[in-house]
N, C-alpha and C positions, 0 to 999 in steps of 0.2 A: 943613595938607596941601591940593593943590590938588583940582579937582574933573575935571582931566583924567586920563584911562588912560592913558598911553603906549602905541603897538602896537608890536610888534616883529615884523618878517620871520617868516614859521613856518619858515623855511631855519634860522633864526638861536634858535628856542627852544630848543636845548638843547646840551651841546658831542656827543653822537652826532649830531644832524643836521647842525652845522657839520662833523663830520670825515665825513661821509657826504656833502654835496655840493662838498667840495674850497671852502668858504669861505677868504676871506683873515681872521684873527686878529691883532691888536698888541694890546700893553698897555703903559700910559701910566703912568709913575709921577706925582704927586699932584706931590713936594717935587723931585726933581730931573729932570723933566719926559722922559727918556729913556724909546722909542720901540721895541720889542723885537718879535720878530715871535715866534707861539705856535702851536703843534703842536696843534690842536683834536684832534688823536686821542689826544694823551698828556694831555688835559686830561681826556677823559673817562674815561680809564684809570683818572687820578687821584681823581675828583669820582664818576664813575660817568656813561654815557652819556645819562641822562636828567637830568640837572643843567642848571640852567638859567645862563649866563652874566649875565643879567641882575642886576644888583646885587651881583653878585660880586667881593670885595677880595680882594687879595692882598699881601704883602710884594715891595717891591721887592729884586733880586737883587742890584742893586751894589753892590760895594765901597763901604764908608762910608755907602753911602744906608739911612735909616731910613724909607721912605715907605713910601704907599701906590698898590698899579696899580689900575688899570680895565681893561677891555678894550675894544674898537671891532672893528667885523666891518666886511667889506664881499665882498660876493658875487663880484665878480673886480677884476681891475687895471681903474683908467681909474673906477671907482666911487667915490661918496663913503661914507664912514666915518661909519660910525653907532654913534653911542657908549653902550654897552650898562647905561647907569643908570635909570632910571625914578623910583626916588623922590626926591624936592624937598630934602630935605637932602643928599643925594650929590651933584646936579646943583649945586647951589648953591655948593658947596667947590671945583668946578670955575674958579671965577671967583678965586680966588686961587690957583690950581695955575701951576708954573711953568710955562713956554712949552715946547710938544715940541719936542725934538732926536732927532738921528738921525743915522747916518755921514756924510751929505750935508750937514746943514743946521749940522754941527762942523767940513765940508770935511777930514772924513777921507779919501773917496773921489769920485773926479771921475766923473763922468756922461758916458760914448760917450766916453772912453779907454781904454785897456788898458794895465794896469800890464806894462812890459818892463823 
């Protein structure tokens, strides 16, 4: 174990503070790297508002995928993603997780077109 804390945002301690200041939420699967965006307020619905995202796994939802999500916040658009792991063996596994994808980056959907 290392000998650093990780700090995390106080916006970002809990998912009632993320669904209370309109944070942005993704979670990343481990094995097929897909990129989902997440309703902080049904998370704490779920978990309870004082649940802390940090260290928090979850099953990925796709079809066929057997992995595992993370999550990453980021306070509004145009911000970097801060990926909500803290301890050394979680962050470590990161280093063979597959690459993230997402609608754009599979060129499901074009960027400043409009589908007609």
């Amino acid at each position: 174990m290392s000998d650093i804390d990780r700090i995390f945002p106080r916006w970002a301690a809990s998912w009632g503070l993320l669904a209370r200041s309109n944070a942005l939420v993704r979670s990343q699967c481990k094995c097929c790297g897909l990129q989902q965006r997440v309703d902080a307020s049904v998370q704490a619905l779920r978990f309870g508002g004082n649940a802390s995202p940090v260290d928090q796994l979850d099953k990925c939802n796709v079809v066929g995928c057997h992995g595992t999500i993370y999550f990453m916040v980021a306070r509004t658009y145009g911000r970097d993603w801060i990926t909500m792991l803290s301890r050394d063996d979680l962050r470590d596994t990161l280093a063979s997780a597959a690459p993230a994808v997402n609608a754009v980056s599979l060129d499901l959907v074009r960027l400043g077109q409009q589908r007609g």
